[in-house]
MIDODREN-780846 format. One record per residue (C-alpha): x, y, z; residue in one letter. Coordinates in steps of 0.05 Angstrom, whole numbers, padded with zeros to 5 digits, always signed. Last residue first. Layout:
XYZA...
//
This chain:
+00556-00843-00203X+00534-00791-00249X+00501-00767-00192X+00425-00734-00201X+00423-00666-00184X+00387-00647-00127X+00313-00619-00127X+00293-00574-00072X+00232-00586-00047X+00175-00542-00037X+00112-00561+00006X+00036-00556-00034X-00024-00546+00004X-00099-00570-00011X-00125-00601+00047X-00168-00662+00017X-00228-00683+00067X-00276-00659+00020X-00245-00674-00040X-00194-00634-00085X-00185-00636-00159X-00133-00590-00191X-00188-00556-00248X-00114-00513-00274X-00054-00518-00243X-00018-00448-00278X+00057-00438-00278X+00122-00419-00243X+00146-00473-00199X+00137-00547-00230X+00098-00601-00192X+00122-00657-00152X+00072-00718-00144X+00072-00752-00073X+00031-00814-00052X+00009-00828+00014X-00063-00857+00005X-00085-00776+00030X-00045-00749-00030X+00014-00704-00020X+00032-00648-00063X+00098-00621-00085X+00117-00553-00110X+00194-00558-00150X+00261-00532-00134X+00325-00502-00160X+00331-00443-00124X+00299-00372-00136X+00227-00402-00134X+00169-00385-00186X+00104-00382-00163X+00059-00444-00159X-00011-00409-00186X-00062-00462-00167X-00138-00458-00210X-00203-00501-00164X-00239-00566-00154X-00286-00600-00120X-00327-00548-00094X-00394-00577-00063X-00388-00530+00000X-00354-00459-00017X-00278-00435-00003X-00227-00484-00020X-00155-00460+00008X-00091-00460-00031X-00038-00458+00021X+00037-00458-00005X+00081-00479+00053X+00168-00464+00045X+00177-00403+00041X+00144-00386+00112X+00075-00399+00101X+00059-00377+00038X-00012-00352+00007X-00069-00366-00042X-00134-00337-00048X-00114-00260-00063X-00078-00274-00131X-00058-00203-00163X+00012-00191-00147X+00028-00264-00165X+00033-00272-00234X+00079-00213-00241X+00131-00264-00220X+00190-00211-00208X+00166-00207-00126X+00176-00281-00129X+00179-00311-00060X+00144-00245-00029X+00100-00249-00085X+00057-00305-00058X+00035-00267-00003X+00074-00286+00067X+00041-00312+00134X+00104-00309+00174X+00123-00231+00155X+00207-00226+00145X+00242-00175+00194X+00222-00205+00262X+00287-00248+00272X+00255-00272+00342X+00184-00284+00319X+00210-00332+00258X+00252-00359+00317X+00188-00372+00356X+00157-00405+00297X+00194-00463+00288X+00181-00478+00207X+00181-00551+00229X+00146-00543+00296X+00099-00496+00266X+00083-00546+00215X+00078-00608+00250X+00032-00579+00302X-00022-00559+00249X-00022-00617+00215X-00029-00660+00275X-00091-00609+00297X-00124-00618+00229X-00117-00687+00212X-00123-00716+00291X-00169-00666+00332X-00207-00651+00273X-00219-00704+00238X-00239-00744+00297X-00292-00687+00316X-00314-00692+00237X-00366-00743+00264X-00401-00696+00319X-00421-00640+00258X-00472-00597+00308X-00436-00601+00368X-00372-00584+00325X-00404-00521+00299X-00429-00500+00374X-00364-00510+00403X-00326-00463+00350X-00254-00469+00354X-00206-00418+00359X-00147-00429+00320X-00074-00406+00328X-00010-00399+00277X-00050-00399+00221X-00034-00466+00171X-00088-00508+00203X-00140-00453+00198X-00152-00468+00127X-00163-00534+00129X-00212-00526+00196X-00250-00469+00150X-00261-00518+00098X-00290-00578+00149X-00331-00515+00178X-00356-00504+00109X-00370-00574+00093X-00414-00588+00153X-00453-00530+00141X-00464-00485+00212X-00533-00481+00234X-00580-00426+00258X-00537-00382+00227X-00513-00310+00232X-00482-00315+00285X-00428-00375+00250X-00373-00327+00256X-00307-00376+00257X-00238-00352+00282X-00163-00358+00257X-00113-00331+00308X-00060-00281+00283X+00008-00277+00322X+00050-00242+00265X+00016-00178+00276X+00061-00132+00237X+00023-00093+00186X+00052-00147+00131X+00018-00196+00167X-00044-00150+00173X-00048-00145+00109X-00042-00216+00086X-00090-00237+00140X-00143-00184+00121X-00126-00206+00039X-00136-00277+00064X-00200-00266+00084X-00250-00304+00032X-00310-00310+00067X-00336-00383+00077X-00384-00401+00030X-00453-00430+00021X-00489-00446-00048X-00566-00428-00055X-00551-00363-00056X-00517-00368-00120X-00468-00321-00158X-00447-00282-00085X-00444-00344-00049X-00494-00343+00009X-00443-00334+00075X-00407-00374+00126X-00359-00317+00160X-00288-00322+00178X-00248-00272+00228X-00179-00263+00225X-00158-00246+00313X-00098-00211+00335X-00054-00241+00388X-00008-00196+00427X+00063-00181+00444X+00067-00104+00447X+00117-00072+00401X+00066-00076+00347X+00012-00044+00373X+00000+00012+00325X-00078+00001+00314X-00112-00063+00343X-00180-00105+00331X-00207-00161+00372X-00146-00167+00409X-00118-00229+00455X-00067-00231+00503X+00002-00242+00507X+00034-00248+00576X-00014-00243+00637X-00012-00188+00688X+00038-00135+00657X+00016-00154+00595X-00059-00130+00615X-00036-00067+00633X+00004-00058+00563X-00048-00080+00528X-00101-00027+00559X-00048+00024+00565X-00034+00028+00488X-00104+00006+00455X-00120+00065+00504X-00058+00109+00469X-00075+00100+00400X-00145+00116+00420X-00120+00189+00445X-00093+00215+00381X-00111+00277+00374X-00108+00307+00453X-00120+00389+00444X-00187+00389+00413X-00218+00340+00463X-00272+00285+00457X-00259+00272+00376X-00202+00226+00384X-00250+00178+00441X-00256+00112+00385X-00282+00055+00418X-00233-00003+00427X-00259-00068+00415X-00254-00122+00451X-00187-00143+00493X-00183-00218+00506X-00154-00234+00573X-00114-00299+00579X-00096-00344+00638X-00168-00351+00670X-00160-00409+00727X-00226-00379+00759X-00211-00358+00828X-00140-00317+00833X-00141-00308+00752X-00212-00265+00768X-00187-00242+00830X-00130-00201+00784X-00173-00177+00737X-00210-00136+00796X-00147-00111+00827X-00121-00088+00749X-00195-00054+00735X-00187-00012+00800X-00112+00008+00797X-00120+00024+00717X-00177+00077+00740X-00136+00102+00804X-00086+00123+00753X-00125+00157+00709X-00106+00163+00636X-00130+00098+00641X-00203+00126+00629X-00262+00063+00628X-00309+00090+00569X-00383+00104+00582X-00435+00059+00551X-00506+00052+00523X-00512-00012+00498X-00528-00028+00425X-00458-00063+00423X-00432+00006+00444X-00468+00061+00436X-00425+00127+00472X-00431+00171+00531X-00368+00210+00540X-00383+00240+00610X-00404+00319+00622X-00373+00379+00608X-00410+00377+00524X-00353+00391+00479X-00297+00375+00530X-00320+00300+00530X-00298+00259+00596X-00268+00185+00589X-00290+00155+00652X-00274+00141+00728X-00295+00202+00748X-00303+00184+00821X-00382+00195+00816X-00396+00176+00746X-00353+00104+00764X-00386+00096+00829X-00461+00098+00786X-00436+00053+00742X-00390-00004+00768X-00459-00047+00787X-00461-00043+00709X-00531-00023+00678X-00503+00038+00647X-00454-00002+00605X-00377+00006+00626X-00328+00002+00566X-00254-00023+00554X-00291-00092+00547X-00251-00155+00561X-00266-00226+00543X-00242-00270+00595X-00201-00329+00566X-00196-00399+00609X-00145-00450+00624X-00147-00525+00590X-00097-00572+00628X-00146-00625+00607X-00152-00651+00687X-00166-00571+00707X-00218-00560+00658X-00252-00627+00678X-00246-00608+00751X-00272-00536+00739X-00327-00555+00682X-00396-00547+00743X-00352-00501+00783X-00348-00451+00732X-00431-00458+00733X-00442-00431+00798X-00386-00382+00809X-00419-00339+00759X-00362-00294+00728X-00347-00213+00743X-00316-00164+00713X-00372-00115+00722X-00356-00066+00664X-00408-00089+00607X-00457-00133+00652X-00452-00196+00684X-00412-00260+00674X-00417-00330+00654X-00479-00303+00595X-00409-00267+00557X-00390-00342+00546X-00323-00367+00576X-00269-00366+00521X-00226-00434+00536X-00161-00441+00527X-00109-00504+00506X-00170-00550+00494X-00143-00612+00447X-00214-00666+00446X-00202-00731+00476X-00258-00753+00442X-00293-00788+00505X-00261-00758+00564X-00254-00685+00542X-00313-00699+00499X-00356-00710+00556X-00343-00655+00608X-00338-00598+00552X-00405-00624+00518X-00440-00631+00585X-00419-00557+00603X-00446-00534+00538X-00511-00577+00541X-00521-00547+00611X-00522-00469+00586X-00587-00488+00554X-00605-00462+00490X-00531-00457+00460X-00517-00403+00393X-00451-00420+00411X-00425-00356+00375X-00390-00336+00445X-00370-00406+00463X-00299-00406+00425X-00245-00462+00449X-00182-00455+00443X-00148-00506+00405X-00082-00533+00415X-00010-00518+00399X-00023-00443+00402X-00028-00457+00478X+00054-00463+00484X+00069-00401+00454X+00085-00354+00525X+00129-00413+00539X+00165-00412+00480X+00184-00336+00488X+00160-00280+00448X+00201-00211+00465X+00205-00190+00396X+00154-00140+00386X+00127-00148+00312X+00157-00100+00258X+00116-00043+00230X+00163-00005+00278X+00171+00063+00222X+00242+00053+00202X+00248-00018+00198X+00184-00041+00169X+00199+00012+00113X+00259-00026+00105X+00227-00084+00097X+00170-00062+00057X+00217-00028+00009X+00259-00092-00002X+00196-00143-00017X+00156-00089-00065X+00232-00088-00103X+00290-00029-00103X+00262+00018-00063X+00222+00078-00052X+00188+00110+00009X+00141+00163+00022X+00122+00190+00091X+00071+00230+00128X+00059+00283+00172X-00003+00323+00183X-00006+00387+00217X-00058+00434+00253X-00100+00373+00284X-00169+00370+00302X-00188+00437+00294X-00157+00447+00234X-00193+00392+00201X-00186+00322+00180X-00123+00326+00152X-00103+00304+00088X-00084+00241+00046X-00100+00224-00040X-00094+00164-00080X-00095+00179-00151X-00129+00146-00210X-00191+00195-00216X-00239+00132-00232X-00292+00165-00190X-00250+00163-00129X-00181+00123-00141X-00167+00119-00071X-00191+00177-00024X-00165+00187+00057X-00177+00230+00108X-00135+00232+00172X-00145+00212+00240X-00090+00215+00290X-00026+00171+00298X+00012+00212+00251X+00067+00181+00220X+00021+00163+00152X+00068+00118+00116X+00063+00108+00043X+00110+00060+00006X+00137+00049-00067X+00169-00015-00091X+00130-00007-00157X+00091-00070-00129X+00057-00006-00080X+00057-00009+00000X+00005+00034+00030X+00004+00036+00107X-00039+00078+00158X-00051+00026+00212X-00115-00027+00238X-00169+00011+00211X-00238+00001+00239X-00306+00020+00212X-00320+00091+00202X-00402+00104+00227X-00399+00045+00291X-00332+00083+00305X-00278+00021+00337X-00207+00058+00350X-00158+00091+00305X-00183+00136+00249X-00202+00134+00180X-00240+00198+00155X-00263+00187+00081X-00258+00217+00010X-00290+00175-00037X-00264+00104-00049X-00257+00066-00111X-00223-00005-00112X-00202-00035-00167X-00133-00039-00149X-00142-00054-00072X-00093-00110-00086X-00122-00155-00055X-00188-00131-00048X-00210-00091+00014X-00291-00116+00032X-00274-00156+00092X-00253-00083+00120X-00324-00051+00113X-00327+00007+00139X-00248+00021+00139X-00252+00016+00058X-00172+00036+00050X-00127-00024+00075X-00074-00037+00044X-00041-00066-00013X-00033-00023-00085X-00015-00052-00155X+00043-00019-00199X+00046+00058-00230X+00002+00098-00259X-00032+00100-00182X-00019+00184-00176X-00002+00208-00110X-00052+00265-00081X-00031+00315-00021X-00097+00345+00005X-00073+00405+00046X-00134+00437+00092X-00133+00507+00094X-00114+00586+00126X-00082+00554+00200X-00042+00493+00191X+00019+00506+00230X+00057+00447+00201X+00059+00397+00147X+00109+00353+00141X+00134+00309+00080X+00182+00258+00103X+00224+00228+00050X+00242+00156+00046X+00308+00113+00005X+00310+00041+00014X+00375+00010+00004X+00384-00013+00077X+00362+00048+00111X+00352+00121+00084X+00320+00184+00110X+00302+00258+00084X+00259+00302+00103X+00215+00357+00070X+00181+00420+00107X+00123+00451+00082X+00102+00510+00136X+00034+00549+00143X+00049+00613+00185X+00008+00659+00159X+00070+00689+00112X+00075+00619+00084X+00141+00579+00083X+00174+00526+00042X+00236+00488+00068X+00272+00433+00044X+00324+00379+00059X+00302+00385+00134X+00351+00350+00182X+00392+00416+00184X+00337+00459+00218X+00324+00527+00200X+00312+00512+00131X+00309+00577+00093X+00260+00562+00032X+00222+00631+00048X+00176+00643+00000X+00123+00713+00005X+00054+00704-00010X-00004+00731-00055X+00009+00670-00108X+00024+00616-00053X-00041+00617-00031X-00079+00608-00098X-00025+00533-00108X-00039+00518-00030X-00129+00527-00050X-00118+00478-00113X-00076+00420-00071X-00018+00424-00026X+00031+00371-00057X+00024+00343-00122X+00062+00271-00117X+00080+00245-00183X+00105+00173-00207X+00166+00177-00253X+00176+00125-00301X+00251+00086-00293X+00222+00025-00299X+00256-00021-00243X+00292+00037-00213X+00225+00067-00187X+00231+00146-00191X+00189+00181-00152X+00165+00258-00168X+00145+00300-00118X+00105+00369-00145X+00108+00435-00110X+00095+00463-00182X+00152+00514-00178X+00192+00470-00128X+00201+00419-00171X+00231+00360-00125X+00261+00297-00157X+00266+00230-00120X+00298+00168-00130X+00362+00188-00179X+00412+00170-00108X+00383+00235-00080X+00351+00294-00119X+00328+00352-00078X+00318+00402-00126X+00304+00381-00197X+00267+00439-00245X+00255+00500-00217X+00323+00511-00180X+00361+00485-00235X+00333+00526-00285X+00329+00582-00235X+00407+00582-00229X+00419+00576-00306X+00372+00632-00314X+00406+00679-00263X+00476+00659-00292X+00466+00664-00357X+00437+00738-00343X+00499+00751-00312X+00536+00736-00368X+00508+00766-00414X+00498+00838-00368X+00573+00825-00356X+00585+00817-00438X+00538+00876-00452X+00577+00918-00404X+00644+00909-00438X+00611+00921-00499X+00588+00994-00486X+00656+01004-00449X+00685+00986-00517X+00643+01038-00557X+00646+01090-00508X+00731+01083-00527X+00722+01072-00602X+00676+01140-00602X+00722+01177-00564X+00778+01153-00617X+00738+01176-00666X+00722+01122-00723X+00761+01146-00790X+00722+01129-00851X+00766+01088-00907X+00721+01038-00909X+00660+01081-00930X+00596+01050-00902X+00554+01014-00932X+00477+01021-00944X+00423+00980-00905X+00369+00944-00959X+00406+00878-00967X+00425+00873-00897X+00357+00860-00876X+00347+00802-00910X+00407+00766-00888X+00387+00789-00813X+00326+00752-00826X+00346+00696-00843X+00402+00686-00787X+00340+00697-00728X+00375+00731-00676X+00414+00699-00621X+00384+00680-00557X+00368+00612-00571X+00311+00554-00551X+00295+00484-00562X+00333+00461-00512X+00360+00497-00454X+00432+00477-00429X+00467+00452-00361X+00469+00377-00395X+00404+00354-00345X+00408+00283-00334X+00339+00236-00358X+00286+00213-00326X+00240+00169-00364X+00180+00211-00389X+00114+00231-00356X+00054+00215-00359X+00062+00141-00339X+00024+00080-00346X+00066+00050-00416X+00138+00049-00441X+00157-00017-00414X+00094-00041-00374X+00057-00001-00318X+00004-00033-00279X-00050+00015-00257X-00079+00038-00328X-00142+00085-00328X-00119+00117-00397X-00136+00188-00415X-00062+00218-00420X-00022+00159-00435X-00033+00178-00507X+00004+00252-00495X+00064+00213-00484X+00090+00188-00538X+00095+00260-00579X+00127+00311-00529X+00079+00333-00470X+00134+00329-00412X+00196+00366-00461X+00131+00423-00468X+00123+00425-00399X+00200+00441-00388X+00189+00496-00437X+00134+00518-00408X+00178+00523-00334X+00237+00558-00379X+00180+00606-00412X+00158+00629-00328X+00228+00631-00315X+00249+00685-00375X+00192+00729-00346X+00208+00735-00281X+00286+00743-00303X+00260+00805-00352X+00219+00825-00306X+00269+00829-00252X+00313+00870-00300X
//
């Protein structure tokens, strides 16, 4: 009898792979297609309710044959008498042939169901339990995208293993068990339309998991080349990455990543909820899947993650926002937001021979320009070593009184590091002041900037009580208002037991500086969301990629798109001119356009000191731009209501325009500021997309003689001309009926 069931489940399961392979399908198989259309993208078919039967199958005889048959078996005589005994064993026979029936009906209708759709909520998600595959269900298209769980090695595992799917705990919709302890468990959650599970690995012990999501479906946002992250298209579409550990924290050998977040135009999410490392592969050697797991068992014995589904990109990132804190803190207040107005200044790409021309350029163009300073960033030369916080009395003095009669306060760039040639040194190895590494008993030693350095441990009280009385005579002596954190060096792989120990120093270095100053600066960040903070987008001036000859400005709008969406709604526009003996006049005209519509800019002294005649330009265009927008828009209350990203992509205004998924130059401000920046000297023109708007309203553009032409939402500007000084943005209007009267 148990073969007989064994066997009857193992036909249903082909069976239900047969229904999966029928003709108009199998042609999907082969194709590398990312954006599903009707009927197209998907191996698999639309989903459909089950009717309780099997198709394609029966259990009673073949009716040909048994016509055959009967020709060549002789009759009976009517007229025979049956025994009565006979009759009787003959009735019991049936009687038992109808339970056995009926039973059997039972055991296959009951694995059916069990095999096929387990866990089905709202018609979003489907679990097989068979195949331990998760399939998604986006209402727009009504394709299923797959999630194999496990990998090669779980499938081999599960063979020679007992199955428990007893869920000891009621939160878990589902429960798969390993006899060496290995544990699936699924969750379920739901908020504001948006539908999640939670799929938990635990007890990791016999292998890695590798859960892989196939990308049939929609274009992907994220981040997923760590190394490199100027290098992430938008969408990451065409993107291929191998298999690759991304982890919080600065590694010279990984890159940075700033949070584990996938968000899909299908209106599909992927959370990782684990702050440790993971590994990570996108699309790698055209495979068309996008694939998480651990880094090792050592690390970390679990891995937890989440995918979401909604009805639209724009809902599911909300509510995956909501759920996860991918929302910015929302204790801003105006006065905390009253340098964003101006420019700080930036002296550490000053590139400056003599420390005198920069303190004659801040003394005279405060007068003479009356040049906007808000902050200034003291160069790394104003103060000693890595870990001495210290600044050189001498020369603050020489730009104290001009500082002080422009209202302009200072920035001290902080490094969570000591170098070896720091006066802090020596007492820091002695009172175990740093980071210590299991592996080898001794201090984390670590290259940092090309510097040999040990990491400053907050874990230790007396450690945050040292670096918080230094800080504090630096505000006490220097006017310095804002700290600006550098970046954090990754210390996950110090101690077996503690995976996710960078999270927590971006954690208690923000959070001690917050405590002295409000909202501070961050080179890079992971998971700080809840504390108020300013994130830097960096620009570079670069060959262009077609011709050297030509210079450019980096395109970063997919880093400030992402990290919008990420959270950071504070994000301060910055200009790397380092690797240049000279910045291009048009470029840093290009980058000022740009920079206008962020909602802080750092200013390069060095690229103004070189290009003296756009000074004007920039202090009145740029600057009166700038102010008049983020009055307008009022940004605080943007801060306050948290749930909508300030600096928008253009499909967050038409997330049914599939026009816009794939434009990565362009983006929103609010709904109400299209920004369509020019990126390389001697362009005069470039291709607008205006997205479509729900209301009745068109795109209009003002010319510098003070004209205004209005231009229709929802189609192509193709060669629009733009000069030099032109700042190509476009504000929409609503358009009112004209009165018959």
């Amino acid at each position: 009898m148990g073969s007989r069931t064994e066997n009857t489940t193992v036909n249903l399961c082909e069976r239900e792979n047969d229904k999966l392979l029928t003709p108009g399908n199998d042609d999907n198989l082969n194709k590398q297609k990312y954006v599903s259309t009707q009927g197209e993208g998907s191996l698999l078919p639309s989903k459909t309710t089950s009717t309780g039967g099997v198709e394609g199958r029966s259990n009673t005889p073949n009716s040909h044959s048994l016509s055959s048959k009967s020709t060549e078996v002789k009759t009976e005589d009517h007229n025979m008498k049956i025994p009565n005994w006979r009759k009787k064993v003959l009735k019991v026979a049936v009687t038992l042939m109808f339970f056995i029936m009926a039973i059997g009906v039972i055991v296959i209708w009951t694995l059916h169901e069990g095999g096929g759709e387990i866990m089905k909520d709202d018609g979003v998600f489907t679990f097989d339990i068979e195949e331990l595959e998760l399939f998604i269900y986006p209402k727009e298209t009504g394709n299923a995208i797959k999630i194999k769980l496990g990998g090669a090695d779980f499938k081999t595992l599960v063979k020679d293993t007992s199955v428990s799917d007893h869920c000891d705990d009621a939160a878990n919709k589902y429960c798969y068990f390993l006899q060496d302890g290995t544990a699936l468990l699924l969750k379920s959650r739901q908020m504001d339309g948006v539908q999640c599970y939670q799929v938990i690995w635990q007890n990791l012990t016999t292998f890695l998991p590798e859960d892989c999501l196939e990308l049939n479906h929609g274009y992907w946002y994220g981040v997923v080349n760590t190394q490199s992250p100027s290098k992430n298209t938008w969408p990451i579409q065409d993107m291929q990455i191998s298999k690759r550990k991304v982890q919080a924290g600065f590694n010279k050998g990984i890159g940075n990543i700033y949070d584990y977040y996938w968000l899909s135009s299908s209106g599909t999410t992927v959370y990782v909820i684990d702050d440790s490392a993971v590994q990570v592969s996108f699309n790698h050697s055209n495979s068309n899947k996008f694939c998480i797991s651990p880094v090792s068992r050592k690390m970390l014995n679990s891995l937890q993650y989440a995918i979401c589904q909604g009805p639209s990109i724009k809902e599911v990132h909300i509510g995956t926002s909501k759920m996860f804190g991918l929302q910015p803190a929302d204790s801003f207040n105006s006065t905390d937001l009253e340098w964003t107005l101006d420019y700080s200044w930036d002296t550490q790409t000053s590139g400056l021979e003599d420390r005198n021309e920069l303190i004659s350029f801040i003394n005279n163009n405060t007068d003479n320009n009356n040049l906007s300073c808000g902050l200034l960033e003291i160069p790394i030369e104003w103060g000693g070593d890595f870990g001495d916080f210290e600044i050189d009395a001498s020369l603050f003095q020489s730009v104290e009184q001009k500082l002080k009669d422009s209202k302009c306060s200072l920035i001290y760039k902080i490094y969570p590091v000591s170098s070896f040639e720091s006066s802090n040194f020596i007492s820091g190895i002695r009172s175990n002041m740093f980071v210590f590494n299991l592996y080898s008993n001794a201090t984390y030693l670590l290259n940092y900037e090309n510097t040999q350095c040990a990491v400053w441990d907050l874990w230790n009280q007396k450690v945050q009580d040292f670096v918080m009385k230094e800080l504090t005579k630096l505000m006490a002596n220097f006017r310095v208002k804002k700290f600006n954190l550098q970046s954090v060096p990754s210390v996950d792989g110090v101690d077996d037991y503690w995976s996710s120990r960078s999270k927590e120093l971006y954690g208690y270095w923000l959070r001690m500086l917050d405590n002295m100053t409000r909202l501070n600066f961050q080179e890079e960040t992971f998971r700080t969301q809840s504390i108020p903070s300013a994130v830097e987008i960096l620009f570079r001036q670069i060959p262009k990629r077609e011709n050297s000859s030509q210079i450019c400005l980096t395109n970063s709008i997919p880093n400030l798109l992402t990290l919008s969406l990420f959270g950071y709604p504070l994000l301060v526009s910055t200009l790397d001119i380092s690797a240049y003996s000279s910045v291009d006049p048009e470029i840093l005209v290009r980058w000022l356009q740009v920079s206008a519509f962020l909602p802080a800019i750092k200013l390069p002294i060095s690229a103004l000191m070189q290009n003296i005649n756009y000074l004007s330009y920039a202090n009145i265009e740029i600057l009166g731009l700038h102010k008049t927008i983020f009055e307008k828009l009022d940004f605080l209350k943007y801060l306050k209501r948290s749930n909508e990203p300030f600096i928008r992509p253009l499909w967050w205004l038409a997330p049914e325009d599939s026009k816009t998924l794939t434009i990565a130059d362009q983006f929103l401000v609010g709904d109400d500021y299209l920004v369509a920046p020019v990126f390389c000297s001697g362009q005069r023109s470039r291709d607008i997309y205006l997205p479509r708007t729900a209301d009745k309203s068109v795109w209009q553009y003002s010319f510098r003689n003070g004209t205004t032409r209005n231009f229709a939402s929802g189609g192509w500007i193709r060669e629009f001309h733009v000069s030099v000084l032109d700042i190509p943005y476009f504000t929409r209007k609503v358009v009112l009926p004209i009165s018959d009267d």
